[in-house]
N, C-alpha and C positions, 0 to 999 in steps of 0.2 A: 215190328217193322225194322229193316235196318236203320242203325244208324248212319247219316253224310259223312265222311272222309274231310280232314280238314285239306284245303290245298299239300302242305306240304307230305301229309299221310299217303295220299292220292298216289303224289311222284314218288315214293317211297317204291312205290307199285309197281309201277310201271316199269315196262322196257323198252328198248325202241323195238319199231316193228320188223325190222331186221338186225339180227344183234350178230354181227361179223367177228365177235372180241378182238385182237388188237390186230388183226390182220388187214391193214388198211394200204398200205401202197399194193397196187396189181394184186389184190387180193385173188379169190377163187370164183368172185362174184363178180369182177368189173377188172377192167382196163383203169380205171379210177374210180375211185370212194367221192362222195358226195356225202355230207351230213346235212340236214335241214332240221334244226332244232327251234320250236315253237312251245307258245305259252302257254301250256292247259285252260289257264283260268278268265284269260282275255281272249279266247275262242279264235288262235290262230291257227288251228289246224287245219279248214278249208283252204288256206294260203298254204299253208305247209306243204298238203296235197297236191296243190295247180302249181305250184312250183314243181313237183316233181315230176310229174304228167309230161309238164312242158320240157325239162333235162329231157326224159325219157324218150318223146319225140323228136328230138333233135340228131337223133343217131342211133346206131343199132343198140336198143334196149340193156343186150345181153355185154354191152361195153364200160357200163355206168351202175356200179353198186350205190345203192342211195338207203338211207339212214334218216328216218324220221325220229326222233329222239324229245319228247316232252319236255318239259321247262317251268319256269317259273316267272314271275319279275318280268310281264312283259316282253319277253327274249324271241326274236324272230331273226336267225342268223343263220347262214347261209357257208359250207367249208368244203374246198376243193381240196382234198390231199391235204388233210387236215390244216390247212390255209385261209384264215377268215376272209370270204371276198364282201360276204354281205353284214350289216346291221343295223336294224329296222331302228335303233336306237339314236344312231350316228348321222340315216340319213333322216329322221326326225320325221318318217314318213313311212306308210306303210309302201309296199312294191308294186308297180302300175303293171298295166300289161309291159311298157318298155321296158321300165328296167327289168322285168323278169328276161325280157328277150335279150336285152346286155347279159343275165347273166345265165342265158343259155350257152350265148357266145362263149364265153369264158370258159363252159361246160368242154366246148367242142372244139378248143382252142389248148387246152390241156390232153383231149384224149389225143390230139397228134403229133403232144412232146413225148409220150410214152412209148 
């Protein structure tokens, strides 16, 4: 039988599930980069997701490169144009339906400074 991966072995592993390499302003995939980086081990990737979902829906899809990127320590953070808007750490809270719709806005409020 296999042996378990200890956490850190795990993220060793992993990639994000779109891995752009450093081409992050107006890349090839988006008008803007979105990163959502969440914590393997305290099972924030459902959130990770419905965060992204929701970017996604706020605008034509094909405008919004998004980056889901595994983690560790708890970390559910949130980066526009590699600009921290969100963390789950600072608001000592995980993200409601509202503030995910704040930071849609935010989403939709940068793809029109570009």
């Amino acid at each position: 039988a296999p042996t378990p991966l200890s956490e850190t072995a795990f993220l060793k592993k992993q990639k994000p599930i779109i891995d752009k390499g450093d081409n992050m302003a107006n890349s090839e995939f988006g008008k803007i980069d979105v990163e959502i980086t969440y914590c393997v081990s305290w099972g924030y990737f459902p959130v990770a997701t419905w965060m992204a979902a929701e970017f996604l829906s706020s605008h034509n899809p094909g405008d919004i490169a998004i980056t889901i990127t595994p983690a560790d320590k708890g970390r559910l953070e949130v980066y526009i144009q590699k600009e921290k808007v969100y963390d789950c750490k600072d608001e000592k809270a995980m993200p409601d339906y509202n503030k995910i719709k704040e930071l849609q806005m935010l989403v939709i409020e940068k793809l029109f400074e570009v």
